[in-house]
C-alpha positions in Angstrom: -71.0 -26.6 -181.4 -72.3 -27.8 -178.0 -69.6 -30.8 -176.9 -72.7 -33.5 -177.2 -73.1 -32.4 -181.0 -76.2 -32.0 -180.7 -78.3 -29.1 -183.0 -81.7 -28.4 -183.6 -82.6 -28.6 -187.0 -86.5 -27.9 -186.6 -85.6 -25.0 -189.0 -84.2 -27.2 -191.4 -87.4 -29.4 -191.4 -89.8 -25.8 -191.9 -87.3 -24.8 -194.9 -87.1 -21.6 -193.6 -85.8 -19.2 -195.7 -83.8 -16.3 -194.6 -81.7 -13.2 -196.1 -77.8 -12.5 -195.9 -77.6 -8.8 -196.0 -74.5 -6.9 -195.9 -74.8 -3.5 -194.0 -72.4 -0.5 -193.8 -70.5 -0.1 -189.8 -72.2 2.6 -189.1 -76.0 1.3 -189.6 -74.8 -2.0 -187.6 -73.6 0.8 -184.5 -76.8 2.7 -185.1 -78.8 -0.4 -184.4 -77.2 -1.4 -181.5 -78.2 1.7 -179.8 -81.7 1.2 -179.9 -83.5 0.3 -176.8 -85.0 -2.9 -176.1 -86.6 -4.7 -178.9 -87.4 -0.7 -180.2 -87.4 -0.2 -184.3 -85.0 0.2 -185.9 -86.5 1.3 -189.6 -88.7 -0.2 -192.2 -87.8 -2.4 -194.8 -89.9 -2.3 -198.5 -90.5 -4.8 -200.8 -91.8 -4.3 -204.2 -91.9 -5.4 -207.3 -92.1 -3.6 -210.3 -91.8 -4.7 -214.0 -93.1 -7.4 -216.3 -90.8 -9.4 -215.2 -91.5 -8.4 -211.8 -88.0 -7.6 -210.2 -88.0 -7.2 -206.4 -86.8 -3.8 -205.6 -85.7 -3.6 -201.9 -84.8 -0.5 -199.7 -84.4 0.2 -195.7 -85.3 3.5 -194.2 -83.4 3.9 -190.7 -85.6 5.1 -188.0 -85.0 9.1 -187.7 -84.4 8.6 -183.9 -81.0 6.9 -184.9 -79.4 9.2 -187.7 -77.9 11.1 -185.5 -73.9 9.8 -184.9 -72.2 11.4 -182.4 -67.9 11.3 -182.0 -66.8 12.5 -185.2 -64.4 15.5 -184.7 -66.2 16.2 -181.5 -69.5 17.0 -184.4 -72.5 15.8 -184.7 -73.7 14.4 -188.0 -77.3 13.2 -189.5 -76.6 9.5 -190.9 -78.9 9.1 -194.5 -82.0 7.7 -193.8 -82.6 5.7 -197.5 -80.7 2.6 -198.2 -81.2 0.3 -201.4 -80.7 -2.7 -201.5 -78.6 -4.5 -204.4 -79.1 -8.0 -204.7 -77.3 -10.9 -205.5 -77.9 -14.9 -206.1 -76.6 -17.2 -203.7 -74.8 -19.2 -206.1 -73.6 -22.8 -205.9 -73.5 -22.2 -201.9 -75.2 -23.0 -199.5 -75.3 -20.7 -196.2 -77.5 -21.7 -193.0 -77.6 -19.2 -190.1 -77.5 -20.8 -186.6 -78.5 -19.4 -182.8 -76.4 -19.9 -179.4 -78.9 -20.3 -176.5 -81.4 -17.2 -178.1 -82.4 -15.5 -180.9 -79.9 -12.1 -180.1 -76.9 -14.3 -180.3 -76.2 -15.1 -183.6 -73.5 -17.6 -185.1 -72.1 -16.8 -188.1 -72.7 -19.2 -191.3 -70.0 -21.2 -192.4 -70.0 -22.5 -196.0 -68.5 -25.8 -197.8 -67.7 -26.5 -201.2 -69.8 -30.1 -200.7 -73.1 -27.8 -200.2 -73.5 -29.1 -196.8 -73.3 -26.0 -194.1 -72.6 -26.3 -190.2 -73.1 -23.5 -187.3 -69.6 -21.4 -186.6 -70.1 -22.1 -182.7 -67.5 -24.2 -182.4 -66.0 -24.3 -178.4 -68.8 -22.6 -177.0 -69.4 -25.5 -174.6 -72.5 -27.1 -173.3 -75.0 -24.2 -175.0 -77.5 -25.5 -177.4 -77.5 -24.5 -181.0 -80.4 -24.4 -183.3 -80.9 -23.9 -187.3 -82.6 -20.9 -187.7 -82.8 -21.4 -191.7 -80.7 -21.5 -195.1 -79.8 -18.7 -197.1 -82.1 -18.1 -200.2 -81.3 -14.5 -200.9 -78.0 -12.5 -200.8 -77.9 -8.5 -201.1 -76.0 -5.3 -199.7 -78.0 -2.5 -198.2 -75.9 0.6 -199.6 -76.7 4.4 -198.5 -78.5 6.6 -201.2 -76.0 9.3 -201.9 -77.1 12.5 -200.6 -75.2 15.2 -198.7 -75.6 14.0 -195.4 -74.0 10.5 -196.3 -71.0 12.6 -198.2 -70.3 14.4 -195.2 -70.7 11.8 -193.0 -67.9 10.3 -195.2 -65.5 12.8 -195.5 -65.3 13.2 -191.5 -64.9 9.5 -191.6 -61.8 9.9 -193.7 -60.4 12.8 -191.9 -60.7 11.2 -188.6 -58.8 8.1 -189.8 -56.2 9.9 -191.6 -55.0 11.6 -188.4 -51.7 11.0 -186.9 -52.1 8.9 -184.1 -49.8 11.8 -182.1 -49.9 15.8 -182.8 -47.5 18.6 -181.7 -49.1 21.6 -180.6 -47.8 25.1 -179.6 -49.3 26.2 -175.9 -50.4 29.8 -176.2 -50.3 29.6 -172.2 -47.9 27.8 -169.5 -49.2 24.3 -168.2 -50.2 25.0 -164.5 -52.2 21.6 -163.9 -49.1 19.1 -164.8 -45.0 18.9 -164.7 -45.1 21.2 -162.1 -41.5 21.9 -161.1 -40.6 20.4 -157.4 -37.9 20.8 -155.0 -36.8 17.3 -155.3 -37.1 14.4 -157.4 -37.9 11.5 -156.6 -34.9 9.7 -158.3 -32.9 11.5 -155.8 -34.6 11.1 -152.7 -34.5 7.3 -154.1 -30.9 7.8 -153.7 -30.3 9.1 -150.3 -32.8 6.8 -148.8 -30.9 4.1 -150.4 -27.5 5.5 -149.1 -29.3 5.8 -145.4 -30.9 1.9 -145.7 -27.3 0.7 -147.0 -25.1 2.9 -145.6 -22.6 2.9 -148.1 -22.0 5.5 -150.7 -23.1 5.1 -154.0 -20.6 4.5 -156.9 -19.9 7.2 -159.5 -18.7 7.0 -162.8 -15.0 6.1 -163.1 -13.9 8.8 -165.1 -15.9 11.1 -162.2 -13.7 10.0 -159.9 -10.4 9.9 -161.7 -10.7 13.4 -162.3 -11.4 14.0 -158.5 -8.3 12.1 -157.8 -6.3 13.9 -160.0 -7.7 17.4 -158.9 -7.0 16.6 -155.4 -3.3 15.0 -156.0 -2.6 18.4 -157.5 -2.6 20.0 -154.7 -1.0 17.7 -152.1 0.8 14.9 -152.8 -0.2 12.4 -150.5 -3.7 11.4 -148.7 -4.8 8.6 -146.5 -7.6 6.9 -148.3 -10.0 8.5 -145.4 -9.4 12.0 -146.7 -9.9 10.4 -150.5 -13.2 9.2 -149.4 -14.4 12.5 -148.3 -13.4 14.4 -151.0 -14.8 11.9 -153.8 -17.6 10.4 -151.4 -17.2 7.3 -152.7 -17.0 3.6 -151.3 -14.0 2.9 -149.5 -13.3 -0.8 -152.1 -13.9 1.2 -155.1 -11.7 3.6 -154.2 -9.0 1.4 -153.8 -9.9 -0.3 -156.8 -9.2 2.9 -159.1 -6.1 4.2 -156.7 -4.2 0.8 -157.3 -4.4 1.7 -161.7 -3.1 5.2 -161.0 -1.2 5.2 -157.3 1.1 3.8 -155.3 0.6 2.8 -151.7 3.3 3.6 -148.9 3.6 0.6 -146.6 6.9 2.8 -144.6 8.9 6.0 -144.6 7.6 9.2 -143.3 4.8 8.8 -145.7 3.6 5.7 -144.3 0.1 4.5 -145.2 -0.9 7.2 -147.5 -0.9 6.9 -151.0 0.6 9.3 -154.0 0.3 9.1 -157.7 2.8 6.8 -160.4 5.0 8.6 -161.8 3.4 8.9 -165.1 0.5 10.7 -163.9 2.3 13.2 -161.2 1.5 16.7 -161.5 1.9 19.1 -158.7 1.8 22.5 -158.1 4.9 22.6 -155.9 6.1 19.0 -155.8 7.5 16.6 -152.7 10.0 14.6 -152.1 9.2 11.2 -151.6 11.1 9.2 -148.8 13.0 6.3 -150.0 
């Protein structure tokens, strides 16, 4: 409701009476599409009988049968709806407006028989009692052909799997086009250029370097261990002080070898004591 409370109740004081019908989706979608204040159908009222029983039916407006979407088809929506209709009960349903007739609030129904607009936080607007309920019913398709197949595409289109695998009869030329580089690693080297530091490899990676290289030669500098693992000089040192040791004199002065436990070579050194 409006935040002064305040409703029109002119409806209330005419005892206007209106209907609560319940249509199917698709008639509701159908309706929206027509233009303007256009038609949408007709609606009949007769009664028939000594007791004379209202029978009640809607006929859509041809213009709006057609529904498009469905499976990329077209389909014809059934024309002839009857209505079945029910008492209101021990309730009592009002229908209220927001600012015009084309917004409608819904009804809201309390077990005390009073009713109030469902409007509630829409600010400042005004809100007016259109009238109370006096008749309930749901407007149902006939059943016909086109409402069965209009029903079984409905089905078939909710039953699909949100995601399908499909086979390509024919390469994709428009996307995932192969490229020279990507851009992960021209991330890279324009990081290594901005930072100018090497970027760290796994340790494994470069323990296997390490050991490759000490295979062959006994002793290295750590500048000839950076260029042949390209890697920082502080994480170098890091990994060389679990696996080597570091010469502070002899003839092999600043250089560094392997532990014992992990020496390997092809045609080993002596190391000056």
């Amino acid at each position: 409701m409006s935040e002064k409370g305040e409703v029109d109740l002119t409806g209330a004081k005419q005892n206007t009476g209106v209907w609560l019908v319940k249509v199917p989706k698709y008639l509701s979608q159908q309706w929206a599409k027509a233009t303007g204040r256009g038609e949408v159908g007709k609606l009949r009222i007769c009664k028939k009988g000594i007791q004379g029983k209202a029978e009640v039916s809607f006929t859509l407006n041809e213009e709006l049968t057609v529904i498009e979407g469905i499976e990329d088809k077209t389909v014809s929506a059934p024309r002839e709806h009857p209505f079945t209709m029910q008492s209101v009960g021990g309730q009592t349903l009002a229908v209220f407006t927001e600012n015009s007739s084309e917004q409608r609030g819904q009804s809201e129904e309390r077990s005390d028989g009073s009713s109030s607009g469902a409007g509630a936080g829409a600010g400042p607007d005004k809100i007016a009692l259109e009238g109370v309920v006096v008749q309930r019913a749901e407007c149902r398709p006939a059943v016909s052909e086109s409402y069965m197949r209009l029903k079984r595409l409905q089905i078939e289109e909710s039953s699909k799997p949100v995601r399908l695998s499909q086979q390509l009869q024919s390469p994709v030329t428009n996307n995932y086009k192969p490229v020279a580089n990507h851009t992960s690693n021209l991330e890279y080297e324009r990081k290594k250029k901005e930072e100018g530091k090497r970027a760290r490899a796994d340790k494994q990676q470069v323990l296997d370097m390490l050991f490759s290289a000490f295979e062959k030669h006994q002793y290295y500098n750590i500048k000839d261990l950076v260029d042949i693992t390209k890697q920082p000089v502080i994480y170098l040192k890091e990994i060389l002080r679990d696996i080597g040791i570091y010469n502070v004199k002899g003839t092999h002065k600043n250089t560094w070898e392997l532990k014992p436990e992990y020496r390997h070579y092809q045609g080993e050194e002596k190391t000056d004591e």
